[in-house]
N, C-alpha and C positions, 0 to 999 in steps of 0.2 A: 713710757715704753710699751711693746706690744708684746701679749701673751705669747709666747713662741708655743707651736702648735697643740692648738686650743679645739681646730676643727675636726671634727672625724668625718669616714665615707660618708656617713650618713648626711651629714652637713654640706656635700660636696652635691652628692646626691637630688638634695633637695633644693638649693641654689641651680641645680640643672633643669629640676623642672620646673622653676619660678622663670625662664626663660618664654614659658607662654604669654609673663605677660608685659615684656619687654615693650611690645605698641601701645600699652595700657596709654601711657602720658607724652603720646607723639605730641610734637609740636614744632614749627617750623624757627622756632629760635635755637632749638637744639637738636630736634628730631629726637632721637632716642634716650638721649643723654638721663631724662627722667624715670624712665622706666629700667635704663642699665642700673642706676645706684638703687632703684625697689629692690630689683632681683639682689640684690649683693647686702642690703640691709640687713635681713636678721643673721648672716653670720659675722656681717661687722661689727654685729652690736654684742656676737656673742665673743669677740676677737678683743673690743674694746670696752672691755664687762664696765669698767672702773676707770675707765677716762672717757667720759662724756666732752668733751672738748677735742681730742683725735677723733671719736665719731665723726661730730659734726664735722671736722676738716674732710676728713677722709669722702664724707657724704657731697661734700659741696666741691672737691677736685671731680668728686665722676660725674658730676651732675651737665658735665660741657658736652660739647657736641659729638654724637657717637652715632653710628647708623652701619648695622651689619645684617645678618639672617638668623633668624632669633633661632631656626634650629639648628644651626652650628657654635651658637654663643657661648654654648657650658664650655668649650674648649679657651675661653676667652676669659671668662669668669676664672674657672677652674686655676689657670694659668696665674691670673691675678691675686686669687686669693694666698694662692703657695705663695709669692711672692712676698705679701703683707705679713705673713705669719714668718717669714725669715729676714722679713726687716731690710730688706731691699730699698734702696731709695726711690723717692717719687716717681722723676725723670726717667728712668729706667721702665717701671710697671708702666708709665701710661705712653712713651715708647711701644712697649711689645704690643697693646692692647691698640694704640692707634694701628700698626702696623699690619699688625691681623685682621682687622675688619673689613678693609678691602677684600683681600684675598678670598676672605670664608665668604666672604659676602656674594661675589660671582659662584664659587660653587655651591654655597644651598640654596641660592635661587634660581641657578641651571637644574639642579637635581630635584627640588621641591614643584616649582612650575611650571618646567618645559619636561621634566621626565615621571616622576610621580603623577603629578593629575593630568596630566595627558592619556595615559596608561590605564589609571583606574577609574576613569572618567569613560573613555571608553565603553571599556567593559562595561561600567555602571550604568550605560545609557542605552549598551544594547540587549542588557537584561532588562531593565525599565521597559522598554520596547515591547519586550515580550508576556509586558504585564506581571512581570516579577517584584516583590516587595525589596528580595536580597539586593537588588543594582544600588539601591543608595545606603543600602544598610551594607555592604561590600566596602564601598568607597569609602565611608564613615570611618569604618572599623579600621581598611587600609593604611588610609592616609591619614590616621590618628596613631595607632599602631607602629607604622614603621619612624614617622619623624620622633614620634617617642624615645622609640630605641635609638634613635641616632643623638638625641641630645643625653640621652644617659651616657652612652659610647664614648660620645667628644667628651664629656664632663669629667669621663671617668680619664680618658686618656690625657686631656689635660691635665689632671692631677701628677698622672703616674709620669707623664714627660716633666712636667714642671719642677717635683720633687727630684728626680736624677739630676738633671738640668742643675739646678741650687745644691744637691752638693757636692756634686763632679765637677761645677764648672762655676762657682762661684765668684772665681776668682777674675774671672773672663766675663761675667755680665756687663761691664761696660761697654766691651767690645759689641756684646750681643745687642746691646743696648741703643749701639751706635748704626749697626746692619740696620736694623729694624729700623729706625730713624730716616734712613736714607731709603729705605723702602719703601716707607709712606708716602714721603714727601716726592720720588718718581712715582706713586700712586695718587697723587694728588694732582703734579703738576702736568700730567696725561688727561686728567677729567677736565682742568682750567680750559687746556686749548683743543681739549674734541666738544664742548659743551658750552664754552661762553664763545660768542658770537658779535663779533664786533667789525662790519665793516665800511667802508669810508666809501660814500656812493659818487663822491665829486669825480668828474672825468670835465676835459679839457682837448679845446684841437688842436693840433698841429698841423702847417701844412710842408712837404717835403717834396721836392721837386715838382709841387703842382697839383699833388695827392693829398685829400685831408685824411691824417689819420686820427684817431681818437684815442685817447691817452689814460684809461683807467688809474687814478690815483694808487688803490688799493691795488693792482695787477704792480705795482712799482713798489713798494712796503713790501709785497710776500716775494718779491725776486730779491732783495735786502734782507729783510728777515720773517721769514712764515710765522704766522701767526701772534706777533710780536703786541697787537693791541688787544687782546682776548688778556696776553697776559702782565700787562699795565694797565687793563682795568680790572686784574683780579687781583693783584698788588695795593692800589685805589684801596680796592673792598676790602684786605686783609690791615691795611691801616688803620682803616676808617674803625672797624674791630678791635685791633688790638693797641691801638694807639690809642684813637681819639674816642674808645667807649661807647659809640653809635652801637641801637641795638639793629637786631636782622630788618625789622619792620622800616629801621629809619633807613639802610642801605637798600630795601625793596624800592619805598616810596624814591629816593636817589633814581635808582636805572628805569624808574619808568618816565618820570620826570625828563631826564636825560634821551631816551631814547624817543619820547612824544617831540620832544624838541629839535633833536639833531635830523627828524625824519621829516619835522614842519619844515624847518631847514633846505632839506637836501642834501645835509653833511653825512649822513648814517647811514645804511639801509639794513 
């Protein structure tokens, strides 16, 4: 069983700013997933003092595939850890935790990218200009400065919602459990059919009273069902994974294979 709460702020705290180094073990078979269970390490280890066997489990569930904005993470974390320390079931935590990283994921990379260094970058570049040491010493301090405070912020607030949340509404985390679920998964099924791209290049003539018309295979598939083969070949990819245990590398080498062919062809484009 697990220590029920074992953590203090401090512990929260510092899991917040271990979010630096969430890119540390990118990788294209999980993307983040390695660096999310770094960050989350030493307070699991301080949660599971004396069961070295729930460590490792615990370690090797977050190790899958995860990819958000490392300075809204602590709110993700945060979230996760109150959780484990109230003994929440699995399906439930990694529920919330898929379902969040979408979301946070567009806002701190609209805020950290396109509005932060746009802004201080600026400035930085027309003090530089003017032969100023401060312009990059500015931006440094800026743009270290303020995403700081916002991972301490989220970290902290995930705590303090997470905590109410478990034990006002305990009762209802399935429920919650279940939103979040269906959250994802309309965030997921939104990326399949704006980003995989699949389409059928065969077209064919007809002639009609004397008139050849040309008959786009794929223009007849989207008047039937739009986008229907982006997402039966992301179904394909989801089986080949979770069925048949292919890793990402072997599903890569697949769609390239597949699409060098179907394009030698003339069936794809």
């Amino acid at each position: 069983m697990v220590s029920n709460k074992v953590l203090t702020k401090k512990d929260y705290l510092r899991t917040s700013l271990r979010a630096f180094f969430l890119q540390n073990g990118f990788n294209y078979g999980n993307y983040q997933g390695l660096g999310y269970a770094n960050i989350l390490y030493p307070a699991l280890k301080k949660i599971y003092k004396n069961n070295e066997d729930g460590l490792k489990d615990t370690l090797e569930e977050n190790i899958e595939f995860f990819n958000s904005n490392p300075h809204f993470l602590p709110f993700i974390t945060s979230l996760h850890l109150v959780m484990i320390e109230s003994e929440r079931p699995t399906e439930e935590i990694r529920s919330i935790k898929m379902a969040l990283m979408g979301p946070l994921s567009g806002i701190g990379d609209s805020l950290s990218q396109f509005c932060l260094a746009p802004l201080f970058s600026t400035i930085a570049a027309s003090l530089a200009q003017d032969e100023m040491i401060a312009g990059p010493i500015l931006f440094f301090l800026a743009m270290n400065g303020i995403l700081t405070t916002i991972k301490l912020v989220t970290g902290l607030y995930g705590y303090k919602l997470g905590t109410s949340i478990i034990e006002t509404l305990s009762d209802k985390m399935a429920q919650i459990s279940n939103i979040a679920s269906m959250i994802g998964v309309t965030v997921i099924s939104g990326l399949a059919v704006s980003f995989v791209k699949v389409n059928i290049a065969t077209k064919y003539v007809t002639t009609i009273e004397g008139k050849e018309n040309i008959v786009s295979v794929q223009e007849m598939l989207d008047k039937i069902a739009p986008k229907m083969l982006p997402v039966f070949f992301t179904i394909l990819v989801f089986y080949l994974l979770k069925k048949r245990k292919w890793t990402t590398y072997q599903v890569v080498g697949l769609t390239i294979v597949l699409g060098i062919i179907g394009s030698v062809l003339g069936l794809i484009s």
